[in-house]
N, C-alpha and C positions, 0 to 999 in steps of 0.2 A: 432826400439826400442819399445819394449812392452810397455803398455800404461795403466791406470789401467780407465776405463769407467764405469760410474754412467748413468744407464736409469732407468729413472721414467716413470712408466704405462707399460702395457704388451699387448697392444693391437697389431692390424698387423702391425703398422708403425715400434713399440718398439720390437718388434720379428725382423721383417725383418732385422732391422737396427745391430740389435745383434748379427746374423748370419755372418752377411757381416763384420763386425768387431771384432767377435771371430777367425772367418777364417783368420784374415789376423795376426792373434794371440795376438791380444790383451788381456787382464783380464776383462773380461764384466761382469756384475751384474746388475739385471733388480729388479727394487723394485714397488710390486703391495699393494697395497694398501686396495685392497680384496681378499677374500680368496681362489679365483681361480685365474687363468690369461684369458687374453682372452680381457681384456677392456666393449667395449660395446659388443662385441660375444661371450659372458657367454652362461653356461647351465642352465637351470633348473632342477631338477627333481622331481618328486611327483608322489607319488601311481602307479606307473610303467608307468607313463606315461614320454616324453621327451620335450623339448622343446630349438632350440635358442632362447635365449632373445634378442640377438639384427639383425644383416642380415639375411634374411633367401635366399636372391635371389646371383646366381653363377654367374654370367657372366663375358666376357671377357677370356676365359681358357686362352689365350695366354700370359696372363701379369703373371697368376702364373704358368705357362710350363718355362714361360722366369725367373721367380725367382727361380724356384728351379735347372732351368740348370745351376745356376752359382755357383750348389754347387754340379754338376754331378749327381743331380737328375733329375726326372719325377714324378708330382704330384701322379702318383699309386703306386711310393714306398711308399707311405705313407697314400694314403686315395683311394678309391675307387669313379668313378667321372660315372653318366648315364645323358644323354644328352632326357630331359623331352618331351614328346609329347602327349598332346599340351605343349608349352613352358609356355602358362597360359590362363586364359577364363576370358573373360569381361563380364560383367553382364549391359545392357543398359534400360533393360525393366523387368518384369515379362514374366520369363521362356524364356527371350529372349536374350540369349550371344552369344558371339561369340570366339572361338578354336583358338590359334595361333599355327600353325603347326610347327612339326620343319626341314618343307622342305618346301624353298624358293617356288619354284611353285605354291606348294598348297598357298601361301601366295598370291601370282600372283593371283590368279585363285578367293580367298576370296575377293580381291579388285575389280577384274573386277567385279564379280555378284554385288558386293554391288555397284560400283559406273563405267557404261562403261567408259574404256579409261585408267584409272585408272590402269592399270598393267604395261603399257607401262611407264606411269608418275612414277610409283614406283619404274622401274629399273632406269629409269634417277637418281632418288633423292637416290637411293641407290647405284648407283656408285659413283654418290658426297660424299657420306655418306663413303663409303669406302675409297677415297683416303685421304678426311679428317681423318676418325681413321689412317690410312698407317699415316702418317704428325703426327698426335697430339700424338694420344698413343704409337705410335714404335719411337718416336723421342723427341718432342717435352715437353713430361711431364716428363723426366729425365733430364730435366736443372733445377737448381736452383734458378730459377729467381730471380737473381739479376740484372739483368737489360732487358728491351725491345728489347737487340740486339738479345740475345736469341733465340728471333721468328721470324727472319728476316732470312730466307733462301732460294734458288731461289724457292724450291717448296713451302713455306705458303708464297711466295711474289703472288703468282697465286690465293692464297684463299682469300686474304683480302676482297673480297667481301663478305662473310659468317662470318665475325666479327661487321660487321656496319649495318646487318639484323637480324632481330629476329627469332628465328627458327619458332615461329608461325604463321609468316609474310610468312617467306617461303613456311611453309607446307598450308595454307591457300589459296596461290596464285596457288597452284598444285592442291587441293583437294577440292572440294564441299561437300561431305559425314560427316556431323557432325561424323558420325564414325568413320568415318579412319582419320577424324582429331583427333578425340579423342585417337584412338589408335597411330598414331606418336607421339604424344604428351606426352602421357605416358611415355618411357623410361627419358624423359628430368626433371620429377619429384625426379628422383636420383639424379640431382646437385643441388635440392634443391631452386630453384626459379623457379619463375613463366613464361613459356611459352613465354609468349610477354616480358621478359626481358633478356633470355636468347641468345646469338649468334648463330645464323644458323652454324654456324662452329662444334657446338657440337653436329649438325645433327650424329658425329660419333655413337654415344649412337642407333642410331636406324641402325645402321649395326651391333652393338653390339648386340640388340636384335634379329633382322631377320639374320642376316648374319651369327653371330657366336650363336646365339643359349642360351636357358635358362638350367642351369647343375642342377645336385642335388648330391653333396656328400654325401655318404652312411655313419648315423649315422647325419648326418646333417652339419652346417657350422663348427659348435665347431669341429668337426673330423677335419677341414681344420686349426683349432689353436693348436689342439692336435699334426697333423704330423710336424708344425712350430717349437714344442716345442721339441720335439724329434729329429729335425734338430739342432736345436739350441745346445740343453743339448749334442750331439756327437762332437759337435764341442766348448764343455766349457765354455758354458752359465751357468751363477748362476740366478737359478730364485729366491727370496726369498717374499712370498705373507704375507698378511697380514702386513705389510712393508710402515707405513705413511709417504711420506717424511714431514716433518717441516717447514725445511729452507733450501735454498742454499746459502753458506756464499761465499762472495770475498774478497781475498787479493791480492793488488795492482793491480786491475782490473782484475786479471782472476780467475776461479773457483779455491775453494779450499779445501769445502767441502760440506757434506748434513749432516743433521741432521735428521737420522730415528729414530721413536720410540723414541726421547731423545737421541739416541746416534750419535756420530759427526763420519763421514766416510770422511777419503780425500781421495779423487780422483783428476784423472790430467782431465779428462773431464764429464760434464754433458749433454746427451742427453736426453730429457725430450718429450714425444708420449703422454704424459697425458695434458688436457687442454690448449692451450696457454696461457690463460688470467691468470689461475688460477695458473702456473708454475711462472710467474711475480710477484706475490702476495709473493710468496716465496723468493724475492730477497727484499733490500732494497730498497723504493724507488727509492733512487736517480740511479739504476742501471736499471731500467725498461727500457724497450722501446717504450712502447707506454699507453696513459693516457687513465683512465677508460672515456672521452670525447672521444677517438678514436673509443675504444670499442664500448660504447652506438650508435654512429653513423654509424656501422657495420650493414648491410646485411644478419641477419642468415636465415640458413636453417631449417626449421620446426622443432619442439619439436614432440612428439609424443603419445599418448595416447593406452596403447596395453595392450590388454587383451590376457591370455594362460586359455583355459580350454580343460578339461577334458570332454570327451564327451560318454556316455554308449553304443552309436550302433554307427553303419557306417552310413555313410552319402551320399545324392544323390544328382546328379545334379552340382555337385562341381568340380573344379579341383584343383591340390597341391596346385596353385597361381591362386586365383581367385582376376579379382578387380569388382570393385562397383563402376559403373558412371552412375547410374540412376539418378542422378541428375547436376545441371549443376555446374561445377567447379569454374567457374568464381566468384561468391557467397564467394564459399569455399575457394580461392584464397585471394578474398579481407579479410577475416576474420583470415589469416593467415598473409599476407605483411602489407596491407593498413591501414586495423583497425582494430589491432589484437582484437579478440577477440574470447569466444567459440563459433561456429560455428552453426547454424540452419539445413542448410541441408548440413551433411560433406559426403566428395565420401571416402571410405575405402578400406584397402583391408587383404584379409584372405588368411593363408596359412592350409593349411592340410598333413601336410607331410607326415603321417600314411597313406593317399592313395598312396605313392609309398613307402616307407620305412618302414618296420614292427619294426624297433627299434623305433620309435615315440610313440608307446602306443600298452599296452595287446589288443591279440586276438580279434575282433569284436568290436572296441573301436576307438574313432577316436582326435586325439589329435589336436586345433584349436589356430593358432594365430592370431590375430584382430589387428590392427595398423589402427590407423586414425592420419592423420596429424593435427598438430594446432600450435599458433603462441607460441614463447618460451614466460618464465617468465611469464603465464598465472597463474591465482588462481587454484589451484590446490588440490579438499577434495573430501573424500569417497563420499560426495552426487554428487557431480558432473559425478564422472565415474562411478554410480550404473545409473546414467540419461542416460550416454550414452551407456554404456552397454546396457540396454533396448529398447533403440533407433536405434542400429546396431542390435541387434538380432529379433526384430521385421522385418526389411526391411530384413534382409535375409531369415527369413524364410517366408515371402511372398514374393521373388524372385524366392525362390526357390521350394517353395511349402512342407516345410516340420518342424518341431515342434524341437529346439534345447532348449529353455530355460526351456523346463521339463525335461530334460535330460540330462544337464548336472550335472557333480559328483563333481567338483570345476571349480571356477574359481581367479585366479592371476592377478593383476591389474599393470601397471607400467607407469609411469607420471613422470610430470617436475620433482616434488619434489623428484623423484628416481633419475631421469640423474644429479642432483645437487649432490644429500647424496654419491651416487656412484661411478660421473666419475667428480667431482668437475667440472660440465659444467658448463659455461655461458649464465647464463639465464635459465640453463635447457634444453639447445639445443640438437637435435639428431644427427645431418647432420653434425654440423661444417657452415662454410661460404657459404653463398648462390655462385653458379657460374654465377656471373654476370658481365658484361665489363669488371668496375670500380674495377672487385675484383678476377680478372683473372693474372695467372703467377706473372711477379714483381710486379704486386700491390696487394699481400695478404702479411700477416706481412710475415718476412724474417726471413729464414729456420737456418740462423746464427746470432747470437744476435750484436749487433754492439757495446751495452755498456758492456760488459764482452766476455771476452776474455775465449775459450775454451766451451763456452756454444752452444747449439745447438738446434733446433725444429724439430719435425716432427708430422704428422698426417694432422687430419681432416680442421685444424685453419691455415694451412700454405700452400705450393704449396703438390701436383697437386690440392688437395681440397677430397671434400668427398668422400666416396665408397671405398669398400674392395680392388680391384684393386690398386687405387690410393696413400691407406695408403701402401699395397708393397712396390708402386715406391718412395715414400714419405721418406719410411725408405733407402731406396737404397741409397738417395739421400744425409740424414743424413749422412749416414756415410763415402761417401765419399768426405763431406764437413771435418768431423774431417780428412779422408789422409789426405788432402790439407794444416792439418795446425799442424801434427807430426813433 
């Protein structure tokens, strides 16, 4: 029986989830709230130059080759994908980085010079690293985690030991090389908590890196929500932007309708990809599920601080994805979990896409995104990020040996106070829920509301947790919580 479905937000959870529920022929209708879709993977554009505003990093090809297979596609019907080499360059010193290749050996071969022994140590941990993604990503993060039995299977009954260590525990007990400690450590900054609180189990993240490789879709991430949209729209998605929802009203405990713009819409279900916290505000009270006490004592994942400019000449020394760990993390760690606060010495990182993509910016012109992590709900004024703009563009151009802040033609600013006005975040969060134990599968809020009937979640606030990959599965998973209950 066709069905008529209400999704709030358009980002990749609320895309995905659309597809898979327009297919099965339902009446879907995605209501954005801004004037594009896309969520936090908006565009910019200005003075021909381009920019994502929110992911700029590909990884995992396999999770979206496995979403568009299940609609008889291949990610190149629809975007065009180059597999980046180096995959991205660390900056640890003045003029002194280091290349991630994007063939394994050379990666071998970068570990042994820096640290003997070390090669042989990084095939072991990246076999572990692989059969964990095989278990977590091919399996395990398309359950709905409603309950612990979920994860109990005879292959993750083998890994439990990579749940009760911390992957920096891990990689620490392998590795002496403050560097290649710093570099495994790296991919596990995309779930959004701190190294020493994270489980060794999601050592998969760094076969994600070395194994499967850094991509760059031509045109950039947004090309990756544009092909989504034109999936979707083939298959009878109504997108309708600029589109506030209000309220979700309930009659006799199940959805009944939404209130966009002032006007009242029923619908027989609401999937909601747009904030958790902030989707509960829109019901009554007594219909919530969880108390802004629950919230506050929540685990996020870092806010962000990102600057886009415009840049007059090419640039040297740089690669697409450069990070910045010239100083030590731990500092910058505490000033994001422990005590939040703005940060002294922050590690960053810059993207340059215009060195592999000529749609990024006009001829001889180099287009630059800047993200520095910090903790959410921080104070948040123009003086602040003109401090720190000055403060990142100083360290890079004596990293790198070269004159950026005379040169550039503009620069765009984006902060807490944006992730609130824009994606109604909590607190102003970038990430969603830190991945941490206590906040892993059935213990992050639940993907089906328990106090209303026909309601639904998906994204960053609920399972599998952060990252473009995960909002895919996140939405797969949405909708085939509504089958369950036509």
């Amino acid at each position: 029986m066709m069905k008529k479905i209400s999704i709030i937000g358009s980002g990749f959870s609320s895309i995905a989830a659309a597809c898979y529920l327009a297919q099965a022929g339902h009446e879907v209708h995605v209501y954005e709230k801004n004037k594009t879709i896309g969520g936090r993977a908006r565009r910019l554009e200005k003075d021909g130059f381009t920019f994502d505003i929110g992911p700029t990093f590909y990884w995992m090809p396999d999770v979206f080759e496995k979403f568009f297979n299940d609609f008889n596609h291949i990610p190149s019907d629809f975007y065009e994908l180059e597999k980046l080499n180096p995959g991205y360059e660390v900056y640890f010193d003045k003029n002194d980085s280091i290349k991630i290749s994007d063939n394994i050996e050379e990666i071998y071969q970068l570990f042994e010079e820096t640290e003997k022994g070390s090669a042989a140590k990084l095939k072991s941990f990246l076999k572990d690293a692989k059969r964990n993604y095989e278990i977590a990503v091919q399996d395990l993060v398309y359950r709905p985690g409603n309950s612990p039995l979920e994860l109990i299977t005879l292959e993750s009954a083998t890994r439990l030991r990579f749940l009760f260590v911390s992957i920096q525990k891990q990689i620490q007990k392998k590795f002496k090389s403050p560097r290649l400690r710093k570099l495994l450590e790296f991919p596990v900054l995309f779930l959004g908590a701190k190294p020493s609180n994270t489980p060794a189990m999601y050592n998969f993240m760094n076969y994600a890196d070395f194994g499967l490789g850094t991509w760059h879709p031509k045109g950039g991430m947004y090309s990756v929500v544009e092909g989504m949209q034109k999936l979707a729209e083939s298959l009878g998605v109504k997108f309708i932007t600029e589109a506030n929802v209000e309220k979700i009203s309930v009659e006799n405990g199940q959805v009944e309708s939404l209130t966009v713009n002032g006007e009242k819409i029923v619908t027989d279900f609401v999937l909601s990809g747009a904030d958790y916290h902030h989707t509960e505000t829109l019901l009554d009270e007594k219909y919530r599920q969880y108390s802004e006490k629950y919230w506050s004592k929540k685990v996020f994942a870092p806010s962000a601080l990102l600057f886009y400019i415009g840049i007059n000449h090419k640039l040297e020394n740089l690669s697409h994805h450069t990070l910045f760990f010239d100083t030590d993390f731990e500092p910058h760690a505490a000033d994001i979990y422990d005590t939040p606060r703005w940060p002294e010495t922050p590690l960053f990182y810059a993207s340059f896409p215009s060195m592999t993509d000529t749609n990024f910016a006009p001829e001889g012109k180099e287009a630059a995104t800047i993200l520095m992590p910090i903790a959410p709900d921080l104070e948040d004024t123009e003086e602040l990020r003109q401090k720190y703009l000055k403060l990142i563009l100083e360290r890079l151009e004596s990293l790198t040996g070269q004159d950026i802040q005379n040169n550039m033609l503009f620069c765009e600013s984006y902060c807490v106070n944006d992730f609130k006005e824009d994606y109604n975040s909590y607190k102003g969060n970038a990430y969603g829920l830190a991945n941490i134990l206590t906040q892993t599968a059935f213990l992050r809020p639940k993907i089906k509301s328990k106090k209303v009937k026909n309601l639904i979640f998906s994204g960053q606030l609920t399972v599998p947790g952060p990252g473009v990959p995960p909002a895919l599965i996140s939405g797969k998973i949405a909708a085939e919580q509504i089958f369950q209950n036509i």
